[in-house]
C-alpha positions as CSV (number, residue, x, y, z in Angstrom):
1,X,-18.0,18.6,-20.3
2,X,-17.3,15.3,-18.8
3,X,-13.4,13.5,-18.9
4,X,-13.6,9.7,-18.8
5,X,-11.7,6.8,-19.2
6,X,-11.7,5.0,-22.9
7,X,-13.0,1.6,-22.4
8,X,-13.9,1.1,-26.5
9,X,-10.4,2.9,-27.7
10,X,-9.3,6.3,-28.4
11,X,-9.1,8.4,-31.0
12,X,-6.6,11.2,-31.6
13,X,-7.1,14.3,-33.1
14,X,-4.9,17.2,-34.4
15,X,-6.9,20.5,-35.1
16,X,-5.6,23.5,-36.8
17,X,-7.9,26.9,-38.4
18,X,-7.6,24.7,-41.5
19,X,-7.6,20.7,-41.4
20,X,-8.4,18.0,-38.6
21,X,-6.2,15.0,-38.3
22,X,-7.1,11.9,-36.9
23,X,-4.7,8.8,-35.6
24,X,-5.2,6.0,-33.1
25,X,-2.7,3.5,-32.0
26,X,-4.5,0.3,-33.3
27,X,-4.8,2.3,-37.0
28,X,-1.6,2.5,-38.9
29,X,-3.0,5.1,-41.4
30,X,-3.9,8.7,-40.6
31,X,-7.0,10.4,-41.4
32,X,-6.9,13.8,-42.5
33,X,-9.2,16.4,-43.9
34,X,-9.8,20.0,-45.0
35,X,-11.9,22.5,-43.2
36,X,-12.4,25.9,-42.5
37,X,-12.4,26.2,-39.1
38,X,-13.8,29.6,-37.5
39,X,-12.6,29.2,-33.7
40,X,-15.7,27.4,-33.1
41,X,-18.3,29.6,-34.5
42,X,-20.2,29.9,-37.9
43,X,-20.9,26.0,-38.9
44,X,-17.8,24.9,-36.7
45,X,-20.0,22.4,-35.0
46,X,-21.5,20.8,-38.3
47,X,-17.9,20.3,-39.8
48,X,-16.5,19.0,-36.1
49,X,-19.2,16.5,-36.2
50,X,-18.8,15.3,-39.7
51,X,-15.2,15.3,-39.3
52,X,-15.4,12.9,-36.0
53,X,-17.6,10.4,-37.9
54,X,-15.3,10.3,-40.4
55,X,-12.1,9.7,-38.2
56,X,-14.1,7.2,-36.5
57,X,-15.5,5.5,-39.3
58,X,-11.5,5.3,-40.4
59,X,-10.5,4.0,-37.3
60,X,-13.0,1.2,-37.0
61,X,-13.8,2.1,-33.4
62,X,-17.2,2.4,-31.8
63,X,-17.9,5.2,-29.4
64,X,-14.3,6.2,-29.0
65,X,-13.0,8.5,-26.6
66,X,-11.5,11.8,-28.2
67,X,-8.2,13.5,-27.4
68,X,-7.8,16.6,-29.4
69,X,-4.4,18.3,-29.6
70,X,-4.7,22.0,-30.9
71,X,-2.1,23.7,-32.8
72,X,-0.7,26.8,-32.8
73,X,-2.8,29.6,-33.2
74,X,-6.0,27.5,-32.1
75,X,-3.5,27.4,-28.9
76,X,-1.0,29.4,-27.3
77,X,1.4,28.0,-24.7
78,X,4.6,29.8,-22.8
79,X,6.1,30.2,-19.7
80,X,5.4,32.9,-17.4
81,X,6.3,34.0,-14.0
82,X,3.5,33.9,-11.4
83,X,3.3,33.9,-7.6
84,X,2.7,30.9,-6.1
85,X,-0.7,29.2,-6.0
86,X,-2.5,26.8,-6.5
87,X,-3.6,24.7,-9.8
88,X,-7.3,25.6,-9.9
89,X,-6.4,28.9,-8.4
90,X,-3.7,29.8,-11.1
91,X,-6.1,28.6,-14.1
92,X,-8.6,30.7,-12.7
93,X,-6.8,33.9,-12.4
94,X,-4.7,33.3,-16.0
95,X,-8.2,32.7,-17.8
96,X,-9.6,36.2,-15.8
97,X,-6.6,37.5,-17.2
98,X,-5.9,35.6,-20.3
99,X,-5.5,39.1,-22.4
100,X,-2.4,40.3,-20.6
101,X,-0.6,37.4,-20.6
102,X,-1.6,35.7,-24.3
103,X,-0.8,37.6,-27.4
104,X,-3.7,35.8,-29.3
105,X,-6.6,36.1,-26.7
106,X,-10.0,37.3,-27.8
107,X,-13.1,36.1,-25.3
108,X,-13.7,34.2,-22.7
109,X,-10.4,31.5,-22.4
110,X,-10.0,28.4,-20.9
111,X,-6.4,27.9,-19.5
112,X,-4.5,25.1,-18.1
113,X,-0.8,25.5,-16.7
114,X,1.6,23.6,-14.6
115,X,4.5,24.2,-12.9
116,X,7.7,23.3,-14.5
117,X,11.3,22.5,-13.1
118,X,13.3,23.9,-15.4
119,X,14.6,27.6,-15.7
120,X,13.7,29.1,-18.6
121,X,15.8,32.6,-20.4
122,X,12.7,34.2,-21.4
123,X,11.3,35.1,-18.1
124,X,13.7,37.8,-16.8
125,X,13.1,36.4,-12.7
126,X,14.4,33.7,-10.6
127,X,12.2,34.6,-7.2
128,X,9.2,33.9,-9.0
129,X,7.3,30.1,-9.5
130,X,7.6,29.4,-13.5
131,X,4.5,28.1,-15.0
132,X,4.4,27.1,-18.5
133,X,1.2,27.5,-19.4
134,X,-1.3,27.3,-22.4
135,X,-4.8,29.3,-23.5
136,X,-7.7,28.3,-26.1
137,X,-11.4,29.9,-26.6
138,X,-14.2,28.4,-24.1
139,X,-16.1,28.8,-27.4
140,X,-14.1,26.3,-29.2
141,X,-13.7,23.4,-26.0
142,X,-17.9,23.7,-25.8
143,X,-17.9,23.2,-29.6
144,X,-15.4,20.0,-29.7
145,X,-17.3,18.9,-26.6
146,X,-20.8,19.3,-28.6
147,X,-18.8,18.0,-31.9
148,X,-17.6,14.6,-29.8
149,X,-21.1,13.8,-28.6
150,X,-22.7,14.6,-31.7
151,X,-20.8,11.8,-33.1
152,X,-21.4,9.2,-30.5
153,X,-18.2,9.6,-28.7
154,X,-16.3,11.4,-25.4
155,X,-14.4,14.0,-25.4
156,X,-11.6,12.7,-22.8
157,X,-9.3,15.7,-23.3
158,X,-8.1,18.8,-24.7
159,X,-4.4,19.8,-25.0
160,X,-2.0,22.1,-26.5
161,X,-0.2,20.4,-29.7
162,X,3.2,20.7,-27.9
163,X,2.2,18.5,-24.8
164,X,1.2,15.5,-27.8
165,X,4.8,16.5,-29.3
166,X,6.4,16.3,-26.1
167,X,4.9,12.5,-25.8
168,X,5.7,12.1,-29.3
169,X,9.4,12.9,-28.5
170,X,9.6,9.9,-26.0
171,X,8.6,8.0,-28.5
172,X,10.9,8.4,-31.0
173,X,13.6,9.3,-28.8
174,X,13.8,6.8,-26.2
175,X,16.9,8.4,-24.7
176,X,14.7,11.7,-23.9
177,X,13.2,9.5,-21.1
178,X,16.1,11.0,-19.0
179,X,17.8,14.3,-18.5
180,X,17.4,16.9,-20.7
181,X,16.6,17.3,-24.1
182,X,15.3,19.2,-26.6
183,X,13.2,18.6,-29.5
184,X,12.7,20.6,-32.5
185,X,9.5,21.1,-34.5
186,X,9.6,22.8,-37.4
187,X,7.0,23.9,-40.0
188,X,7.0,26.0,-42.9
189,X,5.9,28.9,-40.9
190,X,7.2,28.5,-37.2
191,X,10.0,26.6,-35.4
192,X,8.6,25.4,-31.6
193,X,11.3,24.5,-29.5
194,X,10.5,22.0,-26.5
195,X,12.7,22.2,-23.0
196,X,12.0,18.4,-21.9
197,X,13.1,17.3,-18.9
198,X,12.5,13.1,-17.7
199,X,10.4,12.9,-20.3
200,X,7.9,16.0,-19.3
201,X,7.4,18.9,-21.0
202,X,9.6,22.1,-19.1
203,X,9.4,24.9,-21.4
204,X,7.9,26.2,-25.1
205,X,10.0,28.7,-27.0
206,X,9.1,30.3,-29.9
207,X,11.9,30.9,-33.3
208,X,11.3,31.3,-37.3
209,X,13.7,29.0,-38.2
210,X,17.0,27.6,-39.5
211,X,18.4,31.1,-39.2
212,X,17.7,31.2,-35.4
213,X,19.7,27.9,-35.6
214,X,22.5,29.1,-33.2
215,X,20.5,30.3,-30.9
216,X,18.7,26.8,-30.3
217,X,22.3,25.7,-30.3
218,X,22.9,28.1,-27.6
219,X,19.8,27.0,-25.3
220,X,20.4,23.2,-25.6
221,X,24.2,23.5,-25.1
222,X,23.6,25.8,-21.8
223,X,26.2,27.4,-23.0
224,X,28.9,24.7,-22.7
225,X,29.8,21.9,-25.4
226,X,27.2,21.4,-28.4
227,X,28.3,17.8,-28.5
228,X,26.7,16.9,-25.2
229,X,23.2,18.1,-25.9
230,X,20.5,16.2,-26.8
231,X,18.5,17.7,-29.3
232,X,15.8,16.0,-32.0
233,X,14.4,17.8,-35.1
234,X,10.5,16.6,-36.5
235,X,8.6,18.2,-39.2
236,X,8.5,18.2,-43.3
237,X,11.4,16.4,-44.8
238,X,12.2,20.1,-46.4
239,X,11.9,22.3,-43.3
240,X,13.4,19.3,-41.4
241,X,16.4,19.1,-43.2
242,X,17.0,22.4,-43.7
243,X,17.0,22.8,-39.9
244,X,19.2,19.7,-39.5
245,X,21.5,21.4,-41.5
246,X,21.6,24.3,-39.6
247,X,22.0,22.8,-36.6
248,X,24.6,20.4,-37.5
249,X,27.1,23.4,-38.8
250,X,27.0,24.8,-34.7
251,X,28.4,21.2,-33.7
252,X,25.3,20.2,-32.3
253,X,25.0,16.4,-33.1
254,X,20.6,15.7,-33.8
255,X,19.4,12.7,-33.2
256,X,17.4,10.7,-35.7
257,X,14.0,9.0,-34.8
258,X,13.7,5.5,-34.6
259,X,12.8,3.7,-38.1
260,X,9.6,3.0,-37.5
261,X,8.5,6.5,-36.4
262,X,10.4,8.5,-39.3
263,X,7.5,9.0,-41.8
264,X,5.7,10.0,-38.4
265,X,7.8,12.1,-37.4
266,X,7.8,14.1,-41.3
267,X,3.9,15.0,-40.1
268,X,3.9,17.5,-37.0
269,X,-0.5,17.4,-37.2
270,X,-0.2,13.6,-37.4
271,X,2.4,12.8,-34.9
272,X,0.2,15.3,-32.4
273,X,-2.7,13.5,-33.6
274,X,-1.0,9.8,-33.2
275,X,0.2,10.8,-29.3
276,X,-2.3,13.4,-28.2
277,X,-3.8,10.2,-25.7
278,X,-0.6,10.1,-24.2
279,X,0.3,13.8,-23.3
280,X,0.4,14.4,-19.8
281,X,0.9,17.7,-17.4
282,X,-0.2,20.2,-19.5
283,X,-4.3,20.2,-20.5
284,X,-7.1,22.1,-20.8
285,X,-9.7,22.2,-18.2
286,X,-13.2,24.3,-18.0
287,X,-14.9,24.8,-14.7
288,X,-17.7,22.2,-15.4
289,X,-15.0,19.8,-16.2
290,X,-13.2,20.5,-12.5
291,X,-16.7,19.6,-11.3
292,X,-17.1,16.8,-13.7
293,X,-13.7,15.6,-12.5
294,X,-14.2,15.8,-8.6
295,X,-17.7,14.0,-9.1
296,X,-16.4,11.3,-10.5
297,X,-13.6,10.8,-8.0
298,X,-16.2,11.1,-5.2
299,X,-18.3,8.3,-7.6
300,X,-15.1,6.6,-7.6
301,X,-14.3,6.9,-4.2
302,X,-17.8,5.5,-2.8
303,X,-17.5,2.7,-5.6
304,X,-14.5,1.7,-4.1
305,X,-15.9,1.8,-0.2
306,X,-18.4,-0.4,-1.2
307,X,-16.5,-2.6,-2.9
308,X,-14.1,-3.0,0.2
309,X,-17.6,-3.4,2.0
310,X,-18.8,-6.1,0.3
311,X,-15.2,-7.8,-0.5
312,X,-15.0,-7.5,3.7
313,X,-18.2,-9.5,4.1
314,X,-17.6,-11.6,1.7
315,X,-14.4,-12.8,3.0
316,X,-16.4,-12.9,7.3
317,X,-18.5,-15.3,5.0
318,X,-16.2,-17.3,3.4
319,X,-14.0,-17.6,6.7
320,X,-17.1,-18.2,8.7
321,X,-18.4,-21.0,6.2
322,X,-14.4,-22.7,6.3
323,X,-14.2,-22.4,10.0
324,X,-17.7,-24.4,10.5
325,X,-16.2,-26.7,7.4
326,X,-13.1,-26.9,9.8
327,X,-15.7,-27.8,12.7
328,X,-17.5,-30.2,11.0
329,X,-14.3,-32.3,9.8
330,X,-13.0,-32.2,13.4
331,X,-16.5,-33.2,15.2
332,X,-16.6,-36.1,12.6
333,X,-13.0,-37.5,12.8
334,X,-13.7,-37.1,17.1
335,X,-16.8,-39.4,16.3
336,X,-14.9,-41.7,14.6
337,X,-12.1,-42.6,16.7
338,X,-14.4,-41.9,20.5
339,X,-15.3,-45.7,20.5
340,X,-11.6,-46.1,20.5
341,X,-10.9,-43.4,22.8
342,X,-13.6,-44.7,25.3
343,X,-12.1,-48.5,25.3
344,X,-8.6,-47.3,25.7
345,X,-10.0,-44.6,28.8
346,X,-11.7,-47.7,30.6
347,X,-8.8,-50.0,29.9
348,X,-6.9,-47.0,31.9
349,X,-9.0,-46.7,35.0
350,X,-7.4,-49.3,36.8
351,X,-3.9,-48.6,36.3
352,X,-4.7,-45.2,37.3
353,X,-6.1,-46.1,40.3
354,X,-3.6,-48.4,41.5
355,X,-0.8,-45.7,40.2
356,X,-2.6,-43.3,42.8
357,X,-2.7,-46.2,45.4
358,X,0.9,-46.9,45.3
359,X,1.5,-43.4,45.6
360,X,-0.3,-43.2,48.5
361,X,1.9,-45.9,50.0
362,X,4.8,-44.4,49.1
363,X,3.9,-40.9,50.5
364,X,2.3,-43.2,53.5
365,X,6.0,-44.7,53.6
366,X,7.6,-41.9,53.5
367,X,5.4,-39.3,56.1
368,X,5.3,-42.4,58.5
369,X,6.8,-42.5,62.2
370,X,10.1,-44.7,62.3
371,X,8.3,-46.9,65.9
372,X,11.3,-48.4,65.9
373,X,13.9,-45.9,67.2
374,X,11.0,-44.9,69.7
375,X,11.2,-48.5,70.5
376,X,14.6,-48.6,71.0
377,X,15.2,-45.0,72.7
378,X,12.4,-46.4,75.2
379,X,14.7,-49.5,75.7
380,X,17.5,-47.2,76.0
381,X,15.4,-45.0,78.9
382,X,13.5,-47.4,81.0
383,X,15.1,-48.3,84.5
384,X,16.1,-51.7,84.6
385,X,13.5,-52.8,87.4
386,X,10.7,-51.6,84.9
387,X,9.0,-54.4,82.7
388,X,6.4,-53.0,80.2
389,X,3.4,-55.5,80.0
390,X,1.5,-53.6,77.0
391,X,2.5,-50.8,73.9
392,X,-0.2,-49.1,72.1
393,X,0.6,-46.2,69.7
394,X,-2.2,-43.8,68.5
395,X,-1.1,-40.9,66.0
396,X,1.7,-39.3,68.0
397,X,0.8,-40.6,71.5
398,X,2.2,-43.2,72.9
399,X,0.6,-45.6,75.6
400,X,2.8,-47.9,78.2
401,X,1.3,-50.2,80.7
402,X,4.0,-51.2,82.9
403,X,5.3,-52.4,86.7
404,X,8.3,-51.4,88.2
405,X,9.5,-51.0,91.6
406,X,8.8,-47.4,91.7
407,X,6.7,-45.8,88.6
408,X,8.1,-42.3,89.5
409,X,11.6,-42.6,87.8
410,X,10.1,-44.6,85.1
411,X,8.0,-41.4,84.2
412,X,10.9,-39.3,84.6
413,X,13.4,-41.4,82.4
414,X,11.0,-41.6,79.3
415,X,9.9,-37.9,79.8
416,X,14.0,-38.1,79.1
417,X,13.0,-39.5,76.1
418,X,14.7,-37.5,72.7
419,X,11.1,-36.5,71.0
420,X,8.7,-36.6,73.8
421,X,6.7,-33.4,74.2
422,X,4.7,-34.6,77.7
423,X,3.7,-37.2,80.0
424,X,0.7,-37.8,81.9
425,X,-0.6,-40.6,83.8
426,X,-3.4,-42.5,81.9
427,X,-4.7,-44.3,85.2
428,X,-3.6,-44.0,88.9
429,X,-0.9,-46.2,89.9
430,X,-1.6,-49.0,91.7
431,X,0.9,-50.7,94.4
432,X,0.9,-54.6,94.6
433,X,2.9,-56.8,97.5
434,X,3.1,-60.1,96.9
435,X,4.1,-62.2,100.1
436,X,7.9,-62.8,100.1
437,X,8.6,-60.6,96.9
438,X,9.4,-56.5,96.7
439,X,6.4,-55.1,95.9
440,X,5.6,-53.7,92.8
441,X,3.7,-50.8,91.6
442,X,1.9,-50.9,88.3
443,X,1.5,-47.8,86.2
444,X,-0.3,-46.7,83.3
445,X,1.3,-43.5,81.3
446,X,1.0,-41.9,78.0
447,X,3.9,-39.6,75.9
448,X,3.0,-37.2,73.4
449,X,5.6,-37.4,70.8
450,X,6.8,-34.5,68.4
451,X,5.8,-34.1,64.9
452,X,7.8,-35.6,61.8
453,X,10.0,-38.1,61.3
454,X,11.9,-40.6,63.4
């Protein structure tokens, strides 16, 4: 049995032991027919089929995914306590057990459950995880699955009538969307009451109706004011009104259904039918489907990796291609403008270099030697019998050629000198006599001078 999405609509079907009914939400009539319905066996299938064509025919759709909601006895739901455990798990183990806890079941059963959030008085245990949960034949979910195919369409999903009812109720009673409420089915045989709480389905009870009017009361009051609860009656106009009635003399105050939905709601197999594609939590689910289910997810799952794949080399691609676009555009606007460029550059050159020139100066001008406060010290120093007859400077020497009575002190006083590291004598000194003058000796020194400025 496969599950899948409707892509070409969906069809909704009610089925009880003795009529089908048939809605969709783009059809605003209802199909229903007769049939004797055998819990799947003994011509089942042929009258399934028919019926499916029929309600598809109706419903002008083409290949239409199904959505059956079975009624009461075709389904039994309640709540039960269980341990805890987990979903496949607890189907499992009710289907294995499906006897002990389901009044109705005969042969192999196909149960779904879930766990509900709301505490329920029939189940005598608060320690215990509440499931409400439901129970059909595996003969009559192969049938319906057989039935749906024979008639060129899917069967997307099997659920209990009250889980259609419960999405019904949302419908027509917007306010149910929040809290807790309760809504009331009635038929001529049974009264289902539904424990709804934020729109989901909590709890299934069970009562023959108008005369079990106060204890409904009771449960949807929780024991306090009957004003307060929110509480909705659905079924024949008879049986419906009847119930009202009842209901209304505890001081419960029931809601009507919204105008468009009230002949709707007058048709418990229709309105089950009309919302059977929008009941969540509680469905049915056979092994193969679980399978089914988890393939398809895997199928999904790889679909979706190689998607992403492809989307992520795609978009390298398409960044690749608008960075070289990017490239191109700037390559072509630097060709465009490098004449430009190039003229301007060579109309540069020479104010850079002499910018660099002058620098040099400058940083010439300012590393340079002051000579003239050497000049001066070496004024300051001489001896005044000394004359200098030549200066010569060479990096941070200095050269004197000079004559003076005596070179000795001469050597001494610009040794003296502030700045001068040494002095040596360049060439010997020579002594010259002139006839009637002093005589004079003639000297040739140089003075290493210390580093930085002056």
């Amino acid at each position: 049995m496969s599950y899948l999405s409707s892509n070409a609509g969906v069809l909704g079907v009610a089925l009880t032991p003795v009529s089908v009914t048939a809605a969709s939400a783009g059809t605003p009539t209802v199909w229903q027919r007769d049939l004797a319905l055998q819990g799947g066996a003994n011509g089942s299938l042929d009258l399934l089929t028919a019926a499916f064509v029929d309600a598809t025919r109706a419903a002008a759709l083409v290949g239409p995914s199904i959505v059956v909601a079975l009624l009461p006895p075709l389904a039994e739901t309640r709540a039960i306590a269980l341990p805890p455990l987990a979903a496949d798990d607890r189907n499992r183990f009710l289907a294995r057990n499906a006897a002990r806890y389901f009044v109705g079941a005969r042969g192999p059963q196909v149960v779904g459950s879930v766990v509900t959030v709301a505490p329920h008085a029939e189940v005598g245990t608060d320690s215990a995880t509440i499931v409400l949960t439901s129970s059909t034949t595996q003969l009559l979910m192969q049938t319906l699955d057989a039935a749906a195919s024979a008639a060129g369409g899917t069967l997307q999903a099997v659920v209990p009538a009250e889980s259609a009812w419960a999405a019904a109720a949302v419908a027509l009673w917007p306010v149910f969307a929040r809290g807790t409420a309760y809504a009331v089915i009635t038929r001529a045989d049974r009264t289902d009451l539904l424990t709804m709480v934020n729109g989901a389905l909590q709890g299934v009870r069970r009562f023959r109706g108008p005369a079990d009017a106060p204890q409904i009361a009771a449960i949807a009051s929780g024991g306090g004011d009957h004003g307060s609860a929110r509480v909705a009656v659905a079924g024949p106009s008879d049986a419906a009104h009847a119930m009202i009635g009842a209901l209304t003399a505890t001081g419960l105050r029931v809601l009507a259904p919204e105008p468009k939905w009230a002949a709707l709601a007058a048709q418990p197999d229709a309105l089950a039918a009309r919302f059977a594609a929008d009941a969540e939590g509680l469905t049915f689910r056979t092994d193969a489907s679980i399978v089914n289910q988890r393939a398809a997810a895997r199928r999904t799952a790889w679909w979706a990796f190689a998607a992403g794949s492809v989307a992520l080399i795609v978009a390298g691609f398409v960044h690749y291609a608008g960075v070289r676009r990017e490239l191109a555009q700037v390559q072509a606007g630097r060709a465009a403008i490098r004449q430009a460029v190039d003229a301007t550059m060579a109309g540069r050159a020479p104010v850079d270099a002499a910018y660099r020139q002058v620098a040099a100066l400058a940083s010439a001008a300012r590393d340079a030697r002051r000579w003239s406060a050497v000049f001066a010290a070496l004024a300051a120093n001489l001896p005044l019998d000394a004359s200098l007859t030549a200066v010569r400077v060479r990096g941070d020497s200095l050269f004197i050629d000079g004559v003076a009575e005596q070179a000795a002190p001469v050597f001494d006083a610009i040794a003296r000198m502030p700045g001068v590291i040494s002095v040596r004598a360049t060439a010997p000194v020579r002594r010259d006599a002139i006839e009637g003058e002093a005589p004079l000796e003639h000297f040739s020194l140089g003075a290493q001078l210390s580093g930085g400025k002056r």
